[in-house]
Each structure stands twice: as structure tokens, then as C-alpha cells.
PDB file of N, CA, C and O in Angstrom, chain B, residues numbered from 101:
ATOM      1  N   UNK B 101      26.695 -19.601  22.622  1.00  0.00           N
ATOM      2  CA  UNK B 101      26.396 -18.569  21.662  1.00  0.00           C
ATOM      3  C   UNK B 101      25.128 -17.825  22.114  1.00  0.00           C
ATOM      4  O   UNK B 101      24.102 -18.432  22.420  1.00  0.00           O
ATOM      5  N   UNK B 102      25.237 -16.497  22.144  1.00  0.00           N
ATOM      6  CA  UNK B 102      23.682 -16.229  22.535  1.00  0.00           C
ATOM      7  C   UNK B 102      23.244 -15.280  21.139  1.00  0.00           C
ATOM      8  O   UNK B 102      23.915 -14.723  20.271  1.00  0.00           O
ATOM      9  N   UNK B 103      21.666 -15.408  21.416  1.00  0.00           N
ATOM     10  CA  UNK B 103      20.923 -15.122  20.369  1.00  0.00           C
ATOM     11  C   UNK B 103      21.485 -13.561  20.287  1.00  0.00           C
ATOM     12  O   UNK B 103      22.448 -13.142  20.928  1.00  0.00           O
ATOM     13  N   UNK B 104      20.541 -12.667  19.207  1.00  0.00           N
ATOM     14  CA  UNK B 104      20.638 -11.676  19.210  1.00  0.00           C
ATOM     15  C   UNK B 104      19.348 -11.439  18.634  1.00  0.00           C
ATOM     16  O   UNK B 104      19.062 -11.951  17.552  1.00  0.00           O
ATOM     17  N   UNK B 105      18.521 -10.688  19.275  1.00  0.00           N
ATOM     18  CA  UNK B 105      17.326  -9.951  18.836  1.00  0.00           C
ATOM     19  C   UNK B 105      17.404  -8.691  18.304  1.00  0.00           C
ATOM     20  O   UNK B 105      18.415  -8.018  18.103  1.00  0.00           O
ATOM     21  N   UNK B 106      16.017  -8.369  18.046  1.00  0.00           N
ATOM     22  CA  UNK B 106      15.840  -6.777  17.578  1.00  0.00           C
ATOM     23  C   UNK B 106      14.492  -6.720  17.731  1.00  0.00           C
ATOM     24  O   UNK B 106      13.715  -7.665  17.872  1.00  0.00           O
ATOM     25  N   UNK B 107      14.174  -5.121  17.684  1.00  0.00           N
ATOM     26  CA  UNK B 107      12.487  -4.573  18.039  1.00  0.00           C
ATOM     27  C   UNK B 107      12.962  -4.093  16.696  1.00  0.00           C
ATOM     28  O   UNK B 107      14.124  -3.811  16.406  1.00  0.00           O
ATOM     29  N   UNK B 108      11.881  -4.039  15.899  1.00  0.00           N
ATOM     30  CA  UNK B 108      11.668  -2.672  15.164  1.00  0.00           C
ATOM     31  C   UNK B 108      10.049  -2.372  15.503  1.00  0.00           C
ATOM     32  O   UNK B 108       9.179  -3.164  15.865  1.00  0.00           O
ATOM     33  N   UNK B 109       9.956  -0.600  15.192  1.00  0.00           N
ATOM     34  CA  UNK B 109       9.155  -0.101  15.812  1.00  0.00           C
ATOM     35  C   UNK B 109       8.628   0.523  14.838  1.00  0.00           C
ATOM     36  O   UNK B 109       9.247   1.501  14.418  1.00  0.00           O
ATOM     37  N   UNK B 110       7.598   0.225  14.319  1.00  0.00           N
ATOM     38  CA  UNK B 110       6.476   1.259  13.023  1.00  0.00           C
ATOM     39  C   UNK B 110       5.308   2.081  13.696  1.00  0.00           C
ATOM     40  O   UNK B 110       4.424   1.666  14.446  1.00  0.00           O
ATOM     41  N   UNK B 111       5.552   3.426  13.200  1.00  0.00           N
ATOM     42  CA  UNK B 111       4.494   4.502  13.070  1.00  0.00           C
ATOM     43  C   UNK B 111       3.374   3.938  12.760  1.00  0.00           C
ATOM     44  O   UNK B 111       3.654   2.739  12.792  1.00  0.00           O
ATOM     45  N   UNK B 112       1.914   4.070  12.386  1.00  0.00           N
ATOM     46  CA  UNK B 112       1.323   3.347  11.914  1.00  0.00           C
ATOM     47  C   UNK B 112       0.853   4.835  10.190  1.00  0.00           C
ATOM     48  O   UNK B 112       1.625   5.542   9.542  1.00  0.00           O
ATOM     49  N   UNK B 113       0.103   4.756  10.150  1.00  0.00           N
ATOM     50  CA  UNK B 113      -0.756   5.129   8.872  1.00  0.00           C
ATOM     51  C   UNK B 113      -1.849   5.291   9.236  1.00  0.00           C
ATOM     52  O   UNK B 113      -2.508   4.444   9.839  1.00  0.00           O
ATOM     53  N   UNK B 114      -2.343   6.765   8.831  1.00  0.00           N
ATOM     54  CA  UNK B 114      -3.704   6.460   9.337  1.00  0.00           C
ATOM     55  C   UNK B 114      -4.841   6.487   8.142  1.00  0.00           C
ATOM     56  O   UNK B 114      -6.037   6.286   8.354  1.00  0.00           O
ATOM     57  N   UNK B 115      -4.225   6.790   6.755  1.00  0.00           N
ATOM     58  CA  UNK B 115      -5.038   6.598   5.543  1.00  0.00           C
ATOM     59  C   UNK B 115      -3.866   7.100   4.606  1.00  0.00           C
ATOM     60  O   UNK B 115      -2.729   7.546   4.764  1.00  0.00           O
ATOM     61  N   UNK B 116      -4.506   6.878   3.807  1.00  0.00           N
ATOM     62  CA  UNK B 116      -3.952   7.486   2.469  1.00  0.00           C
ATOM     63  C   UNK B 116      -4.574   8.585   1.878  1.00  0.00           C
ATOM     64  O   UNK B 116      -5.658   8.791   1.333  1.00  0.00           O
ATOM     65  N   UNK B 117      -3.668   9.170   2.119  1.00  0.00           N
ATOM     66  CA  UNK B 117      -3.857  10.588   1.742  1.00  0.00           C
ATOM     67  C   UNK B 117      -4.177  11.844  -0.060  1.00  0.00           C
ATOM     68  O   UNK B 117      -3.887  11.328  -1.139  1.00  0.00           O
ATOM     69  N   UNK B 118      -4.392  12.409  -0.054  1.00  0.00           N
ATOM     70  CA  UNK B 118      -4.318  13.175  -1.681  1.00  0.00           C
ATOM     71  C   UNK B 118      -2.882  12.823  -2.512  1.00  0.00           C
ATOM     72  O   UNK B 118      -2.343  12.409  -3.539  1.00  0.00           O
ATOM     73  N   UNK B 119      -2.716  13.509  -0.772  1.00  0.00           N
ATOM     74  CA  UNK B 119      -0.773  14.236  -1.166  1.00  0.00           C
ATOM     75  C   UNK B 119      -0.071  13.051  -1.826  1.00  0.00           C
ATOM     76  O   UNK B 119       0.678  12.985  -2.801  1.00  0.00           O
ATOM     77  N   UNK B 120      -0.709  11.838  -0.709  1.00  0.00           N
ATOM     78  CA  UNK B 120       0.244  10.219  -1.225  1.00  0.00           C
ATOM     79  C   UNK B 120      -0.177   9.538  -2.472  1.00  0.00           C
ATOM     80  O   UNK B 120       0.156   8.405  -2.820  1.00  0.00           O
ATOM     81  N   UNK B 121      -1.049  10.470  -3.187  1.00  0.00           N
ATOM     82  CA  UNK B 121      -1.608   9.521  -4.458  1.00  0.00           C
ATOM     83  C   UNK B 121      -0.179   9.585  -5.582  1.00  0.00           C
ATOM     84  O   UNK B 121       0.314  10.569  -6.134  1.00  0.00           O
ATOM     85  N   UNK B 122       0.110   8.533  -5.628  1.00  0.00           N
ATOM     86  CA  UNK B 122       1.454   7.862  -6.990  1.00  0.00           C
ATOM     87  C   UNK B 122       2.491   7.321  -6.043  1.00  0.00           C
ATOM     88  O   UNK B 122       3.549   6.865  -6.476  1.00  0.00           O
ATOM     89  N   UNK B 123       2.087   7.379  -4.206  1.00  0.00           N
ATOM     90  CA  UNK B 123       3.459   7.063  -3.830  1.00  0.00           C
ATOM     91  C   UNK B 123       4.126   6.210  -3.773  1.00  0.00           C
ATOM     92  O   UNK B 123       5.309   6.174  -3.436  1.00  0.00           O
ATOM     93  N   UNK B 124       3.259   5.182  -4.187  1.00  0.00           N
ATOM     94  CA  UNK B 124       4.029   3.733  -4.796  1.00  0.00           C
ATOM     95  C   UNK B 124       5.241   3.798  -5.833  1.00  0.00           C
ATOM     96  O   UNK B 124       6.433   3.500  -5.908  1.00  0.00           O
ATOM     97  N   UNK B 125       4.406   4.262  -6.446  1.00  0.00           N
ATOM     98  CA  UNK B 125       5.036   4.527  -7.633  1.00  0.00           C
ATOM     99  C   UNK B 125       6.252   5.463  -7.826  1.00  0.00           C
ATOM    100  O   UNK B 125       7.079   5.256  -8.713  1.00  0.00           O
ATOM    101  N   UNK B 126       6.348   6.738  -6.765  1.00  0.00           N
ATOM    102  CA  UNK B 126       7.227   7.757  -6.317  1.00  0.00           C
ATOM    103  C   UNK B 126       8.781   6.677  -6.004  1.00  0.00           C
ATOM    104  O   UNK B 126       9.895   6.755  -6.523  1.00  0.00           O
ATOM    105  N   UNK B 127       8.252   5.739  -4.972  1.00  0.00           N
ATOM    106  CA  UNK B 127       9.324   5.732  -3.904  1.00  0.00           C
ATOM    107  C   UNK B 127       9.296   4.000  -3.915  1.00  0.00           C
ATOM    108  O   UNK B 127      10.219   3.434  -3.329  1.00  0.00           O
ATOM    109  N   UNK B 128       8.739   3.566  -4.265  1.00  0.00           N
ATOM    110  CA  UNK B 128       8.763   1.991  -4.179  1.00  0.00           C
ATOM    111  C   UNK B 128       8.479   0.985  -5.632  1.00  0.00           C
ATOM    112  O   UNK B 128       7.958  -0.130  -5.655  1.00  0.00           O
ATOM    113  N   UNK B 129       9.017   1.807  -6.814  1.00  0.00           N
ATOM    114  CA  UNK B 129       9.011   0.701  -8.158  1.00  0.00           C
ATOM    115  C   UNK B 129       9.944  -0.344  -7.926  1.00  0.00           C
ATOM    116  O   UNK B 129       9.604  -1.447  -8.356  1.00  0.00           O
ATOM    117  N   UNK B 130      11.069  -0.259  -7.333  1.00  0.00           N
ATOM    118  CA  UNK B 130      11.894  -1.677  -6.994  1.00  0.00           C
ATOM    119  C   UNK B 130      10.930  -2.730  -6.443  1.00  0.00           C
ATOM    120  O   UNK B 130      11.528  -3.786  -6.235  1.00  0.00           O
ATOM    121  N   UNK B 131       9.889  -2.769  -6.202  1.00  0.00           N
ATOM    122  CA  UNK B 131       9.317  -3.303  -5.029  1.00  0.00           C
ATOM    123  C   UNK B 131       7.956  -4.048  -5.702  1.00  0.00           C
ATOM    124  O   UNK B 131       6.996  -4.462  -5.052  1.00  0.00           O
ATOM    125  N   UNK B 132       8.136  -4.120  -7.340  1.00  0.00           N
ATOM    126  CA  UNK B 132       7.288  -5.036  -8.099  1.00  0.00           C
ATOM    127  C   UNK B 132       6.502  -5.825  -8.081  1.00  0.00           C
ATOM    128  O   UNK B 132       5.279  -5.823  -8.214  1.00  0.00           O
ATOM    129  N   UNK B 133       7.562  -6.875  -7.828  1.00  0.00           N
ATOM    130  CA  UNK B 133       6.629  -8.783  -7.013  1.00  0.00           C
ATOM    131  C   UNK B 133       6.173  -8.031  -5.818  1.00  0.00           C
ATOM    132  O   UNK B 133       5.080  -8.507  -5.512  1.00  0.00           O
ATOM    133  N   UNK B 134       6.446  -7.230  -5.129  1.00  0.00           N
ATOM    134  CA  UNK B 134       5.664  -7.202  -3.957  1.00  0.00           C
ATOM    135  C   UNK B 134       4.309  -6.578  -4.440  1.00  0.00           C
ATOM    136  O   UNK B 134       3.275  -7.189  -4.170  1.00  0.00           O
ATOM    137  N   UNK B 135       4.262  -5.685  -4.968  1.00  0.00           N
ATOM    138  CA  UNK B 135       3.246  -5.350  -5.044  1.00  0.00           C
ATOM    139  C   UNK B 135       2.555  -5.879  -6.288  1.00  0.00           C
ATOM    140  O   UNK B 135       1.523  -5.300  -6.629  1.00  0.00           O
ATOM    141  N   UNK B 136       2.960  -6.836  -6.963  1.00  0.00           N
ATOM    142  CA  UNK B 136       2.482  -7.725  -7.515  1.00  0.00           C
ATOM    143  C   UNK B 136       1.216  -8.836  -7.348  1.00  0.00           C
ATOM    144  O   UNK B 136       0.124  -9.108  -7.848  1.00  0.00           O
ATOM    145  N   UNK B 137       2.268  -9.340  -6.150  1.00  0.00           N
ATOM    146  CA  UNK B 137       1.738 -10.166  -4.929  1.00  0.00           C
ATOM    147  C   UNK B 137       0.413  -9.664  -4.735  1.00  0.00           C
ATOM    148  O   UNK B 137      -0.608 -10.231  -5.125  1.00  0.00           O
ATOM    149  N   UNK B 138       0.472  -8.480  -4.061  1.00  0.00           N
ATOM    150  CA  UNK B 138      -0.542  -7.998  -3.214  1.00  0.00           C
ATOM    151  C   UNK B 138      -2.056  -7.465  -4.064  1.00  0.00           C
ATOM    152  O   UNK B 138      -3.162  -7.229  -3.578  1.00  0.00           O
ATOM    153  N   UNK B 139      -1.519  -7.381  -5.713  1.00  0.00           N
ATOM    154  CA  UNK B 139      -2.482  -7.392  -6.674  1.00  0.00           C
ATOM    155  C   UNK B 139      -3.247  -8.748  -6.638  1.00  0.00           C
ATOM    156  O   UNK B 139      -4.415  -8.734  -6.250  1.00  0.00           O
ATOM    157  N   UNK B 140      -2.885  -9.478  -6.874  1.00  0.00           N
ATOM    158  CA  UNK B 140      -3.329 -10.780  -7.050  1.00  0.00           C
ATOM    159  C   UNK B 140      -4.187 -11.402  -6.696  1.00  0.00           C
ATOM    160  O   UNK B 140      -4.618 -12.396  -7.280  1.00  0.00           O
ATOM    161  N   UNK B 141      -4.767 -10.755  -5.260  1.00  0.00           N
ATOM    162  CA  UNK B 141      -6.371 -11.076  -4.568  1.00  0.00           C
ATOM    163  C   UNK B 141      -7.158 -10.312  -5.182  1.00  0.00           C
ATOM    164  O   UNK B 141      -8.009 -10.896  -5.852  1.00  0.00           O
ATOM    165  N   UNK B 142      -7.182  -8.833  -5.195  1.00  0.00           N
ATOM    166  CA  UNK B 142      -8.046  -7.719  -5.881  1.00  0.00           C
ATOM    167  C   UNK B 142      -8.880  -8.482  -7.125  1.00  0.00           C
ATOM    168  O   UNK B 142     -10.031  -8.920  -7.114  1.00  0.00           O
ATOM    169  N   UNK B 143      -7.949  -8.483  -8.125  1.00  0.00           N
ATOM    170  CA  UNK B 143      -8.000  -9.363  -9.335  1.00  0.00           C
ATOM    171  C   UNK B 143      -9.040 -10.473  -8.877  1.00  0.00           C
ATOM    172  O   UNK B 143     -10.219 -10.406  -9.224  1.00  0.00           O
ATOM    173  N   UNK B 144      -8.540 -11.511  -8.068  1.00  0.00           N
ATOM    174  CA  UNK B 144      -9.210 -12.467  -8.549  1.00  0.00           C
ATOM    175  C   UNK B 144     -10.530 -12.065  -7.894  1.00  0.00           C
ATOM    176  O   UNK B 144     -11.566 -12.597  -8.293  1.00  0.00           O
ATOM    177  N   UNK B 145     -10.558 -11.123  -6.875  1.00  0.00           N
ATOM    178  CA  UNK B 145     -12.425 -11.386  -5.812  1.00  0.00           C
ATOM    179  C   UNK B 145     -12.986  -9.856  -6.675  1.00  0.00           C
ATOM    180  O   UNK B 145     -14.014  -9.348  -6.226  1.00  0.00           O
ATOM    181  N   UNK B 146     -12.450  -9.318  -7.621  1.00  0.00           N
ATOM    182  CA  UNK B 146     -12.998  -8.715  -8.423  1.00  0.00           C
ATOM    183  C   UNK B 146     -13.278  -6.945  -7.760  1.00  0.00           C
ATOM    184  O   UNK B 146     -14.200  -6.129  -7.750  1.00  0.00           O
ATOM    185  N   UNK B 147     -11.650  -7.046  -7.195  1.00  0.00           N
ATOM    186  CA  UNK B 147     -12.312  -5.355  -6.403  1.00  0.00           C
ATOM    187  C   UNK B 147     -10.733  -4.364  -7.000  1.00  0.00           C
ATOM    188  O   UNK B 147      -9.776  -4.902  -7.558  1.00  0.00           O
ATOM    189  N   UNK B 148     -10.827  -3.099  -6.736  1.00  0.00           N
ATOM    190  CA  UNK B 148      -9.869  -2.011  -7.517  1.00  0.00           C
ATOM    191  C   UNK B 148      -8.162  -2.886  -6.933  1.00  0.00           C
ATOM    192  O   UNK B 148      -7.872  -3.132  -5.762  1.00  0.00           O
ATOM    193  N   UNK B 149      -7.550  -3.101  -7.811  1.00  0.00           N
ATOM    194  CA  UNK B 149      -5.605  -3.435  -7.150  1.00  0.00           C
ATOM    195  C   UNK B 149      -5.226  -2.361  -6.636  1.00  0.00           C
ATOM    196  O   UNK B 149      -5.916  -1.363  -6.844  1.00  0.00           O
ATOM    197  N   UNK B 150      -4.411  -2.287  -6.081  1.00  0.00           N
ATOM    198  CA  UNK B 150      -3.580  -0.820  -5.334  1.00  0.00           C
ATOM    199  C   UNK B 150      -3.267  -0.492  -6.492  1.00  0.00           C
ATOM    200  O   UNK B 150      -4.180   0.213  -6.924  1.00  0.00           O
ATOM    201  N   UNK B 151      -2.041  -0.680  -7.648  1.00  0.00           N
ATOM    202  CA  UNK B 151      -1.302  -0.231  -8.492  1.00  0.00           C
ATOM    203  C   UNK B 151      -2.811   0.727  -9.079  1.00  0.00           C
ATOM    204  O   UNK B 151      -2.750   1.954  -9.007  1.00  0.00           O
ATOM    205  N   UNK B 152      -4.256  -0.023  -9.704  1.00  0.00           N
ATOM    206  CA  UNK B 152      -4.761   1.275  -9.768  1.00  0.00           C
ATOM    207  C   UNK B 152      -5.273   2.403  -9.033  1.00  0.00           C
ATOM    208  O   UNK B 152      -5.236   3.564  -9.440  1.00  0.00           O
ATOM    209  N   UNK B 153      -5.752   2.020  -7.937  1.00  0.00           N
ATOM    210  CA  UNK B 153      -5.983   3.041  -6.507  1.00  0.00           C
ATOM    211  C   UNK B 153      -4.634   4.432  -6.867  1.00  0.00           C
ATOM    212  O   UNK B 153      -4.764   5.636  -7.091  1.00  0.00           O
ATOM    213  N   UNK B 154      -3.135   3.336  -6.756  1.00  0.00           N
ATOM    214  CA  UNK B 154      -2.644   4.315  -6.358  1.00  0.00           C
ATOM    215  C   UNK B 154      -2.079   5.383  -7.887  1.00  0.00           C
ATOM    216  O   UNK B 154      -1.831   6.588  -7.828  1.00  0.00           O
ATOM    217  N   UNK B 155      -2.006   4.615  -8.986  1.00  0.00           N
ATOM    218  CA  UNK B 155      -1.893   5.331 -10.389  1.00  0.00           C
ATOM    219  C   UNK B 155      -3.386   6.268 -10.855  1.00  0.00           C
ATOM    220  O   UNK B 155      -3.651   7.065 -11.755  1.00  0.00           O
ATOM    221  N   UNK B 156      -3.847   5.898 -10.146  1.00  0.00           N
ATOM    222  CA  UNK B 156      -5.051   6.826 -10.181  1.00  0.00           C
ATOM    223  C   UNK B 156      -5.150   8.199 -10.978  1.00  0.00           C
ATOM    224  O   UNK B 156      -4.375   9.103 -10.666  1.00  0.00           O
ATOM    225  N   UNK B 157      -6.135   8.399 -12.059  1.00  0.00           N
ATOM    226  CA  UNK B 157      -5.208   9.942 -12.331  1.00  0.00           C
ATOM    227  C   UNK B 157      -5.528  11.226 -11.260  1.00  0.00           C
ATOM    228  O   UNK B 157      -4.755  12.164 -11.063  1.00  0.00           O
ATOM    229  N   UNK B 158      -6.988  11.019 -10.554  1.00  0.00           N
ATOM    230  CA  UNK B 158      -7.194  11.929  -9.387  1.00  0.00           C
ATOM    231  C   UNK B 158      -7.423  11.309  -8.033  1.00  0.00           C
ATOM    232  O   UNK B 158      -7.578  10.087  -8.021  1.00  0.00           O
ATOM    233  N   UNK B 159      -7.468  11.950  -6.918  1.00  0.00           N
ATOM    234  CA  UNK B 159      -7.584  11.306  -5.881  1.00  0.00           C
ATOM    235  C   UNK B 159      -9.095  11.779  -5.666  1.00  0.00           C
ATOM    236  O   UNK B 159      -9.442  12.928  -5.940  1.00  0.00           O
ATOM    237  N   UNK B 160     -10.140  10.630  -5.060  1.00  0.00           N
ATOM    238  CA  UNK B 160     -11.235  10.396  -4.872  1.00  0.00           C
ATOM    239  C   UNK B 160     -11.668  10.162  -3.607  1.00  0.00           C
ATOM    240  O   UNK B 160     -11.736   8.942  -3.461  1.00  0.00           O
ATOM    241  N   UNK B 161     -12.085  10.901  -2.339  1.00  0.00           N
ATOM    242  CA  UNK B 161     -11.917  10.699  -1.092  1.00  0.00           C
ATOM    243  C   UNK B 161     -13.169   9.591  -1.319  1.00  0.00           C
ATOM    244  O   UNK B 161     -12.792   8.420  -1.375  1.00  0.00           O
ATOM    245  N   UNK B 162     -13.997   9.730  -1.398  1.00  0.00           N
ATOM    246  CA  UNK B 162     -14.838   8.309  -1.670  1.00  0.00           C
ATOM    247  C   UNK B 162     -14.456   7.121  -1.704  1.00  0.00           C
ATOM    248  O   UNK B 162     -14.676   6.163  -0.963  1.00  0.00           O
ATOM    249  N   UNK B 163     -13.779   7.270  -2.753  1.00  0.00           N
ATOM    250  CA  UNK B 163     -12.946   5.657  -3.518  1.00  0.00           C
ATOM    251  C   UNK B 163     -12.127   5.652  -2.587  1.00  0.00           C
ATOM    252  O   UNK B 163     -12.470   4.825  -1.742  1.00  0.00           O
ATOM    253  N   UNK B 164     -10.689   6.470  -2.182  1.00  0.00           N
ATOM    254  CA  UNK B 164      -9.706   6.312  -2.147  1.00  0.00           C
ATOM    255  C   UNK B 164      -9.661   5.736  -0.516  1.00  0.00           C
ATOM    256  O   UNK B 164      -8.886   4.908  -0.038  1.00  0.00           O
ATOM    257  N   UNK B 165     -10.724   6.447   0.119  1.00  0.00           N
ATOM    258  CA  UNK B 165     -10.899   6.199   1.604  1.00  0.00           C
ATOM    259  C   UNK B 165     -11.819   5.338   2.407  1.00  0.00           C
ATOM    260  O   UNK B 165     -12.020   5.194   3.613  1.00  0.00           O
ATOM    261  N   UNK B 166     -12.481   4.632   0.924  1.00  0.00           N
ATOM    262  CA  UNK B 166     -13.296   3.615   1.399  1.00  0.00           C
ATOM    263  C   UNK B 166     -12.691   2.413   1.654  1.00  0.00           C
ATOM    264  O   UNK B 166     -11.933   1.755   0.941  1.00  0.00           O
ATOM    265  N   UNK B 167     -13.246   2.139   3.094  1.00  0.00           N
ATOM    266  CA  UNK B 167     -12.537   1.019   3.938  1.00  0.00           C
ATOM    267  C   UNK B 167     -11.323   0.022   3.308  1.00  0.00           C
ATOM    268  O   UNK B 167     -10.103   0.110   3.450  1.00  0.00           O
ATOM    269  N   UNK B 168     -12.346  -1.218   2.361  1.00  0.00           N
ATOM    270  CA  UNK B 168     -11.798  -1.924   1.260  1.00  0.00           C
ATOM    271  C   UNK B 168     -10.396  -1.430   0.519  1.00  0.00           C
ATOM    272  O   UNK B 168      -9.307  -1.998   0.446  1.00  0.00           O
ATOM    273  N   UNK B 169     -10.870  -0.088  -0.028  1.00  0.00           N
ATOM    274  CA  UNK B 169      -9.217   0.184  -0.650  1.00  0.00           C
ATOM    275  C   UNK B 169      -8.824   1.009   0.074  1.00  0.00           C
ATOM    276  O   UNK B 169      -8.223   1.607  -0.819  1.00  0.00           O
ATOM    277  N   UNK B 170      -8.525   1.882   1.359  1.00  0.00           N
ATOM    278  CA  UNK B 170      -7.664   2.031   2.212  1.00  0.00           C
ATOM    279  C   UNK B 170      -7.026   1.417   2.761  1.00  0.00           C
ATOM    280  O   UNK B 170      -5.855   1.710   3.002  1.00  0.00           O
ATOM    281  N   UNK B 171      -7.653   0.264   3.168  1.00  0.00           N
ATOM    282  CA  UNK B 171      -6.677  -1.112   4.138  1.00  0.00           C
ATOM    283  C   UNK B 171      -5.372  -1.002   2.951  1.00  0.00           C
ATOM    284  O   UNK B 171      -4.232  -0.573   3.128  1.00  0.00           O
ATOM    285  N   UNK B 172      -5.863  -1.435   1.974  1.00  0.00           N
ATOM    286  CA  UNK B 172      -4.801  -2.075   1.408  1.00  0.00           C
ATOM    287  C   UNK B 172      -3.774  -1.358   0.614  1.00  0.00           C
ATOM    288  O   UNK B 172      -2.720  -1.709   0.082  1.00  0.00           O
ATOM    289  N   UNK B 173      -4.434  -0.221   0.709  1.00  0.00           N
ATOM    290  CA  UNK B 173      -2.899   0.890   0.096  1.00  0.00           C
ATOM    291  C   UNK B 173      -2.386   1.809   1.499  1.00  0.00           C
ATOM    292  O   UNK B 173      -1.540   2.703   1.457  1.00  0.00           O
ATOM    293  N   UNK B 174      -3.267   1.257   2.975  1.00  0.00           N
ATOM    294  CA  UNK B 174      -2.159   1.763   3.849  1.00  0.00           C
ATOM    295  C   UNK B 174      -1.423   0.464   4.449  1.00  0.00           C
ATOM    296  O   UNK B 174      -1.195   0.720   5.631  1.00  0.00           O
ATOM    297  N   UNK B 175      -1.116  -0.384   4.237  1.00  0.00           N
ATOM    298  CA  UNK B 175      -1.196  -1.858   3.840  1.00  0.00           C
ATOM    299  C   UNK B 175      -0.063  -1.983   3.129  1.00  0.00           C
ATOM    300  O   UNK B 175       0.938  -2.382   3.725  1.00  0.00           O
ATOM    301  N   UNK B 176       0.013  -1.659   1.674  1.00  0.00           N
ATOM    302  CA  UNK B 176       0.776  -1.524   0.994  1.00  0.00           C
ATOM    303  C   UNK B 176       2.176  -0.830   1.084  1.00  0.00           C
ATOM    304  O   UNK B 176       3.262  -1.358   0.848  1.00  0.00           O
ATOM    305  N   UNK B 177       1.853   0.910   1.609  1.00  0.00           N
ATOM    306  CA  UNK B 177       2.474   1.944   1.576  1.00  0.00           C
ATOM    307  C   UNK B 177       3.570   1.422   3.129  1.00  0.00           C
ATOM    308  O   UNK B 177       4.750   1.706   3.335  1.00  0.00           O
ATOM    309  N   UNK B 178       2.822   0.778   3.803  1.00  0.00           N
ATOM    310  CA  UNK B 178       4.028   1.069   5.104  1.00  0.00           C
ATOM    311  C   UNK B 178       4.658  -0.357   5.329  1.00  0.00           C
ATOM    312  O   UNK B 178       5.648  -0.449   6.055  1.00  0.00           O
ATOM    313  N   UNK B 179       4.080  -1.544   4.691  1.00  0.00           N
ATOM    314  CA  UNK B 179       5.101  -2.799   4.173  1.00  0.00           C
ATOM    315  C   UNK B 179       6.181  -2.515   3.580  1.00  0.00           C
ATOM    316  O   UNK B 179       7.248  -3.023   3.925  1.00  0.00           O
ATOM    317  N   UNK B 180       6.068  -1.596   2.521  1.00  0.00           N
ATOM    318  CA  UNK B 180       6.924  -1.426   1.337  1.00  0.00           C
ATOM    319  C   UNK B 180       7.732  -0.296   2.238  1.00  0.00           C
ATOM    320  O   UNK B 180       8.952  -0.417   2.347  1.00  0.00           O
ATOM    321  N   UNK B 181       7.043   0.807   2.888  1.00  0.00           N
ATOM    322  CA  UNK B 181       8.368   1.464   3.487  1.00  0.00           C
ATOM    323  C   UNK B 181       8.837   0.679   4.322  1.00  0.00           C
ATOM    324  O   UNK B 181      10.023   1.006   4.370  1.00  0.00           O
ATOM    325  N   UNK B 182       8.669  -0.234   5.089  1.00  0.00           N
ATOM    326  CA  UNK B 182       9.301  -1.023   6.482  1.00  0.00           C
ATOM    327  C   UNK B 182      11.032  -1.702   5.255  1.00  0.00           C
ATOM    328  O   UNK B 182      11.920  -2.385   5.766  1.00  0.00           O
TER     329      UNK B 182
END
């Protein structure tokens, strides 16, 4: 029997953008527990969750692009698209 592999190949992200503020929420609500999950550290070490980063009512290049919550809503955004 022989195996069968695969590559998959991701673009990367290079921030999160204005334009992408709600895109969780746009294009990935099926995707709950995941981003559930990924709430669940924020919470406990006491720093912003994505769900609010990205429900945000304005986008804040400050906030939105500071290191801490960029990782994790470009992090978020291209897990959930993969």
C-alpha cells in the first residue's frame, strides 16, 4: 500500500487590517469552539480576546496593530481560513 501525502501551501498575513475588522465574524461564525478555544488564554492572562479585537466597533491602528493583538487575530484569521 503506499502512503499518500499532500503539501498545502498558505499565503501568510501580514496584519490585520481596517478593511478586515468583523472578519471573523463576516466569514467564520461556524467556527465557534475554535475561536472559543483561542479566547480562553486572553481571558485568563488578562489581555483583549480576538472576538473583541475583532467585534470591535472601530478599528484602532494602535490597539489593533499592537504586536500582542495582531499575532493573534492574524493567527486567528488564516487558521480559520486554512
Amino acid at each position: 500500500m503506499q502512503n499518500k501525502k499532500a503539501l498545502v501551501i498558505c499565503h501568510g498575513r501580514g496584519t490585520y487590517n481596517k478593511t478586515e475588522l468583523g472578519y471573523l465574524q463576516r466569514w467564520h461564525t461556524h467556527k465557534n469552539e475554535f475561536l472559543a478555544l483561542l479566547c480562553d488564554y486572553p481571558e485568563t492572562s488578562q489581555q483583549v480576546t480576538i472576538n473583541s479585537l475583532d467585534s470591535a466597533e472601530k478599528y484602532n491602528i494602535n490597539y489593533h496593530t499592537r504586536g500582542d493583538n495582531a499575532s493573534a487575530l492574524v493567527y486567528a484569521c488564516a487558521y480559520a481560513d486554512f
